[in-house]
C-alpha positions in Angstrom: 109.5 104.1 105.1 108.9 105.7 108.6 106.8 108.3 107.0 104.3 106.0 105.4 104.0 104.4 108.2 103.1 107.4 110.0 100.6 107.8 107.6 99.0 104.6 107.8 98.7 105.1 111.5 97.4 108.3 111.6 94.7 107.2 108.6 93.8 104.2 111.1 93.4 106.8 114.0 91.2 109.0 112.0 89.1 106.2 111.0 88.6 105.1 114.4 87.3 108.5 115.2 85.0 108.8 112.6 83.6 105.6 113.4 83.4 106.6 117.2 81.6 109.8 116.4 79.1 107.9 114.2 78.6 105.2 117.1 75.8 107.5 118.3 73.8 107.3 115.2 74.2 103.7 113.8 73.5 100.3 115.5 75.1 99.0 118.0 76.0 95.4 116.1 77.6 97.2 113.5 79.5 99.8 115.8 81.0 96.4 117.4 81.8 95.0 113.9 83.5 98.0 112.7 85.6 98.5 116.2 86.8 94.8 115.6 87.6 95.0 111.7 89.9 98.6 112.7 91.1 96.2 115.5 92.0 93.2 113.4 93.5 95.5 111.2 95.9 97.3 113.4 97.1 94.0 115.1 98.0 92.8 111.8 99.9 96.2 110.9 101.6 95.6 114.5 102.6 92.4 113.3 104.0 93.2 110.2 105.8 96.3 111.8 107.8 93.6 114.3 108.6 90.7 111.8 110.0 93.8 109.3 111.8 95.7 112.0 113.6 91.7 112.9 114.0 91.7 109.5 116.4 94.4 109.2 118.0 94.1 112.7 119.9 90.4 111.4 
């Protein structure tokens, strides 16, 4: 399980930079968009990551 997960955040740190490296050519309202839907996203991975790790701790 602690390898997926490495996966999953590595494939969310790569897609931030991709986005980052393309905020130069696309517009600023959608750069913003895209930062908060990668955002979103990793809260609710962070989330999901505590409520499993309680999980298995009880």
């Amino acid at each position: 399980m602690e390898g997926l997960t490495m996966i999953v955040l590595i494939a969310a740190v790569l897609l931030l930079g991709i986005v980052l490296g393309a905020v130069v050519q696309i517009p600023l309202a959608l750069s913003l968009t895209l930062g908060a839907l990668i955002g979103c996203w990793l809260l609710v991975f962070a989330v999901r990551e505590r409520v499993g790790t309680r999980r298995r701790s009880q």
